[in-house]
FILUM-163686 format. One record per residue (C-alpha): residue in three letters; x, y, z. Coordinates in pm, whole numbers, padded with zeros to 5 digits, always signed. Layout:
<recs>
ALAXYZ/...
</recs>
This chain:
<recs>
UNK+00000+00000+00000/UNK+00138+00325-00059/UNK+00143+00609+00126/UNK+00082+00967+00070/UNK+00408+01211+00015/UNK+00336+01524+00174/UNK+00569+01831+00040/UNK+00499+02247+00067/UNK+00743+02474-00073/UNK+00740+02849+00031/UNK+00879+03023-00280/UNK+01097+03332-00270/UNK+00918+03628-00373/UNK+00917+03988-00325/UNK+00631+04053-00199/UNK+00666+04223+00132/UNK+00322+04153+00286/UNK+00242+03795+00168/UNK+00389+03455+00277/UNK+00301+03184+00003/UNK+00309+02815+00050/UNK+00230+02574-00265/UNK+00114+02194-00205/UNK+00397+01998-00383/UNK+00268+01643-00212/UNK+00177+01302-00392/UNK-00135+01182-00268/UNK-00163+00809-00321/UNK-00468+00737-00479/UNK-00500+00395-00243/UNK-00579+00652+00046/UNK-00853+00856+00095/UNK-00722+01248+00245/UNK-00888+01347+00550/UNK-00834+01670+00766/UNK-00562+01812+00580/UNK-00398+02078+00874/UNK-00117+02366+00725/UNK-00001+02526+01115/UNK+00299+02814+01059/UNK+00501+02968+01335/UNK+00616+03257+01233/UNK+00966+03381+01344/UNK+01018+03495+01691/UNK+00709+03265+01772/UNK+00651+02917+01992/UNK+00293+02857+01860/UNK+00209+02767+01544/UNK-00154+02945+01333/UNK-00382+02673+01215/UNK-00418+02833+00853/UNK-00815+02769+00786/UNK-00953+02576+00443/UNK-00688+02374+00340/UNK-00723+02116+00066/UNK-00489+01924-00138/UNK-00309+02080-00362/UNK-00346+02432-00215/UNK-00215+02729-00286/UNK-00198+03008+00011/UNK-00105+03337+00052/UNK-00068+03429+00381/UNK-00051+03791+00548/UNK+00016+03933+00850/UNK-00397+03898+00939/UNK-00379+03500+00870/UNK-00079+03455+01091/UNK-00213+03678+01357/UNK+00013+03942+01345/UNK-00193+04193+01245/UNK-00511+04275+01401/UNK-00646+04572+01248/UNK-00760+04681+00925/UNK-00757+04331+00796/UNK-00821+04299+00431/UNK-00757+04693+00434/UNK-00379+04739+00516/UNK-00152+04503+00490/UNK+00154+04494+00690/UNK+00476+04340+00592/UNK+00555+03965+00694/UNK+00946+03975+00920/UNK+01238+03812+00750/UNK+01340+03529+00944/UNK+01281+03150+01007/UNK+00916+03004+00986/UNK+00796+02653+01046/UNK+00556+02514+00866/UNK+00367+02162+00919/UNK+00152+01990+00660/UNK-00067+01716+00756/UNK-00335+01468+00655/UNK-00484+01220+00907/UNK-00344+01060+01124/UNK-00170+01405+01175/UNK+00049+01288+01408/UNK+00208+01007+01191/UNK+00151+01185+00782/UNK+00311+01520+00788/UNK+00570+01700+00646/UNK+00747+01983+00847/UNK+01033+02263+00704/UNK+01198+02565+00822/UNK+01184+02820+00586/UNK+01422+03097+00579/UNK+01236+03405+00425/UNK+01464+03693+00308/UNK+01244+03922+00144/UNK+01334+04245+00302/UNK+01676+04225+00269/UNK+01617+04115-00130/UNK+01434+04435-00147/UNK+01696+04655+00042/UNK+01924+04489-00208/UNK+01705+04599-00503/UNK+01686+04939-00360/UNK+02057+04985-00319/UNK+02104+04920-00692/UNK+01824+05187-00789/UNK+02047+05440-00644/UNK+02344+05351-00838/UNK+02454+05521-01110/UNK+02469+05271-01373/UNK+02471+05299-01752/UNK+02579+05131-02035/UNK+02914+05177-02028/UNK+03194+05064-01744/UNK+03059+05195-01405/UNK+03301+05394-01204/UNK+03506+05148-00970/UNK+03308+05282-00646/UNK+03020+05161-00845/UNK+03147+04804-00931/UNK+03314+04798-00587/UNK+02927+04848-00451/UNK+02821+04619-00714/UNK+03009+04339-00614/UNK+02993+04401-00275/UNK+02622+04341-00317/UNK+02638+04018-00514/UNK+02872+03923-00193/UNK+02580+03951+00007/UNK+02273+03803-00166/UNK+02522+03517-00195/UNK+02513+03510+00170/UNK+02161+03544+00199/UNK+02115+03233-00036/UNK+02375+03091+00211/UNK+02174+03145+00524/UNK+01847+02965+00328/UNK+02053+02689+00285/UNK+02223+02634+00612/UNK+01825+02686+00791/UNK+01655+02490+00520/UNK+01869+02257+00377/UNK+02149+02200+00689/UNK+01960+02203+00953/UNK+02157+02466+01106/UNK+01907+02762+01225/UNK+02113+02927+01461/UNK+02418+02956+01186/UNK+02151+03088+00938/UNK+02024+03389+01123/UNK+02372+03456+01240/UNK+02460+03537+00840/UNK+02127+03660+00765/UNK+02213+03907+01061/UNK+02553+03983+00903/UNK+02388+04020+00585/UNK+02166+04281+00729/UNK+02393+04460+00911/UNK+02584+04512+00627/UNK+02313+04641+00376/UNK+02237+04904+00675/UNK+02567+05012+00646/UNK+02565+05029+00231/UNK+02226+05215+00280/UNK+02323+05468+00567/UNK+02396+05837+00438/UNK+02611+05935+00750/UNK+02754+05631+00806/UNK+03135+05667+00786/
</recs>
């Protein structure tokens, strides 16, 4: 008999003020689904959200109202979701036994500092000044260290030594961004 292969992956986007998490599982058609649960903690958090209305093969966007961050002016305002670690559990009954369960590193705000950084510089067609490629590649050093951190929360296991570069990362974009920095 087989059994069902539960998978969600939280793709990278840059969108500041929604979370989304795609059903990637193999259901076996042997086995009927019941009570599908989707439960994120976001970062910073011990309890997870029961998201509401899940069904195979879902596709979510979450905001800062469904994870219970926000309370105000749902639907109206949206606030934007914190970078950082989230867990997220997918099951289907017996919940306890079928589920799947990741740590997902979300970086969005410090893609988008990244992106804003670059608007700023003053590139053109040509060879940009060396302060400019300096900055340039001084930037790809860190969203290769962002993609790092994913890896080491997501992939290694290693939370702790994630947010430590994420951290890094961030401290350093501050710096790139800050006018009276010296």
């Amino acid at each position: 008999m087989a059994n069902h292969k539960l998978s969600v992956e939280a793709p990278d986007t840059l969108n500041i003020c929604q979370l989304r998490l795609v059903d990637t599982s193999w259901y076996s058609p042997e086995m009927p689904v019941k009570c599908p649960q989707l439960q994120v903690t976001p970062p910073g958090f011990n309890t997870s959200v029961f998201i509401d209305n899940i069904q195979p093969e879902f596709i979510k966007n979450l905001t800062a109202c469904d994870l219970l961050l926000q309370k105000i002016d749902c639907g109206t305002i949206f606030y934007p979701l914190p970078d950082g670690i989230y867990i997220i559990r997918y099951s289907v009954s017996p919940n306890d036994i079928v589920y799947a369960e990741y740590n997902h590193m979300r970086i969005t705000a410090a893609l988008l500092k990244i992106r804003n950084i670059l608007c700023d510089l003053d590139i053109s067609g040509c060879q940009p000044p060396e302060k400019v490629r300096d900055k340039q590649a001084l930037l790809w050093e860190i969203q290769a260290d962002l993609l790092a951190a994913k890896v080491k929360v997501e992939d290694c296991g290693q939370p702790a030594k994630g947010m430590e570069i994420y951290n890094y990362c961030l401290a350093r974009l501050n710096k790139i961004q800050c006018k009276t920095c010296k």
